[in-house]
C-alpha positions in Angstrom: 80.6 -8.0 -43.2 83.1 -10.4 -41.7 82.8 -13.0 -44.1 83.4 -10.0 -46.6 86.8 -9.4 -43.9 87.6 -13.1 -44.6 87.1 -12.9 -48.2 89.4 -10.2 -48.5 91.9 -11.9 -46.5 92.2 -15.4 -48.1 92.3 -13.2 -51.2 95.3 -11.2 -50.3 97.1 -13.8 -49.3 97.0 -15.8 -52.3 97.3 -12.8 -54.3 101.0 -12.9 -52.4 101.1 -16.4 -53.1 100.9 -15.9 -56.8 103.5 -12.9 -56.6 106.5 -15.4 -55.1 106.3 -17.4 -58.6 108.9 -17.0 -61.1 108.3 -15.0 -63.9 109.4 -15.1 -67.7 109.2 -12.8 -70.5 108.4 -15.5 -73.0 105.0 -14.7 -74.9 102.3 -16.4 -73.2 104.2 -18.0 -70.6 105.0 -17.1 -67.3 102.7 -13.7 -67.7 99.6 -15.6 -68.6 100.3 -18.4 -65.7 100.3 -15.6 -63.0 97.3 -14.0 -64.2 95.4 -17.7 -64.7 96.4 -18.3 -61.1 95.2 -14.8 -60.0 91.9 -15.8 -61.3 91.9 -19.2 -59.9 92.9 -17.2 -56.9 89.6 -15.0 -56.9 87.2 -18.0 -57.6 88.6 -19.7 -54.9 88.2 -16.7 -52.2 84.9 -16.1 -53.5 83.7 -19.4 -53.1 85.1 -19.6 -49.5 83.8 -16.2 -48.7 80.3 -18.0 -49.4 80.9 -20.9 -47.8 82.0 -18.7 -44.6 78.7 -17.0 -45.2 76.4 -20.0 -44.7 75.4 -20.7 -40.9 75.5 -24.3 -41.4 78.8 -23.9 -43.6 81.3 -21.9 -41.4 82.3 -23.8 -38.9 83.1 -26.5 -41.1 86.9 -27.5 -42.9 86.3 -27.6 -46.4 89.3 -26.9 -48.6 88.6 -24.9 -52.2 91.0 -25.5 -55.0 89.9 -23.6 -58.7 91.5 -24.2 -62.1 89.7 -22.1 -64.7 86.0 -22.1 -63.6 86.3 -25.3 -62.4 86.1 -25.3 -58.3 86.8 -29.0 -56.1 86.0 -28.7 -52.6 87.8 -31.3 -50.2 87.2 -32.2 -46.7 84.4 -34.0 -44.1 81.7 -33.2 -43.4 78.8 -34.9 -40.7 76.3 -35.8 -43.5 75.0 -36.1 -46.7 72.9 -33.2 -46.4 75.8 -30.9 -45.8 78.3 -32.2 -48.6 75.2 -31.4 -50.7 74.6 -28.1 -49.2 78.7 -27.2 -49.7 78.3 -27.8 -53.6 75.1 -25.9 -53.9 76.7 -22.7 -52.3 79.8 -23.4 -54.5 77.9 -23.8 -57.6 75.7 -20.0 -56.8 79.1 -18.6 -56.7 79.3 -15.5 -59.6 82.1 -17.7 -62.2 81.8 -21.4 -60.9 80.6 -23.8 -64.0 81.9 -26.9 -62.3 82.3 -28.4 -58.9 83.8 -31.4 -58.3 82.9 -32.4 -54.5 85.1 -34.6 -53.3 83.4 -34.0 -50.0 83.4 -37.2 -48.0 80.6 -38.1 -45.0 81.9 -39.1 -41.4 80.3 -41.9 -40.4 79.1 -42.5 -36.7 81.4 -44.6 -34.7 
């Protein structure tokens, strides 16, 4: 239920995000940007909603971007094992085709 909260959350505000843009009434232009970037919006909340969900996943910083059904996730991570876990959750996510993990491994000092 909270990650559900937190889903809802990062969703509203970049829902808000998207309504500060500038808007045309060109054919296809500015209409169709706001409601790719709505969408991109969604994937992204519903990818960080799962990521929030996973015990070994919440605590962590990982930055989610989306552009179409593409998701990247950004960040560090303590080890292999998680940057692999952090795709896997993305990639179950309901709309995700392709995730681009840019996830990098802290090494020990």
């Amino acid at each position: 239920m909270k990650a559900l909260a937190i889903a809802v959350s990062i969703l509203a505000l970049a829902l808000s995000a998207c309504a500060d843009r500038p808007r045309d009434n060109a054919p296809g232009g500015a209409t169709s940007e706001v409601k790719q970037d709505t969408k991109n919006a969604a994937l992204t909340g519903k990818v960080k909603a799962a990521l929030a969900a996973d015990v070994g996943l919440r605590t962590l910083k990982i930055d989610v971007d989306s552009s179409g059904n593409t998701v990247t996730l950004n960040g560090v991570v303590d080890s292999d094992d998680t940057r692999r876990r952090a795709e896997s959750v993305a990639r179950g996510v309901e709309g995700v085709a392709t995730v681009k993990n840019n996830l990098t491994v802290k090494r020990g000092s």
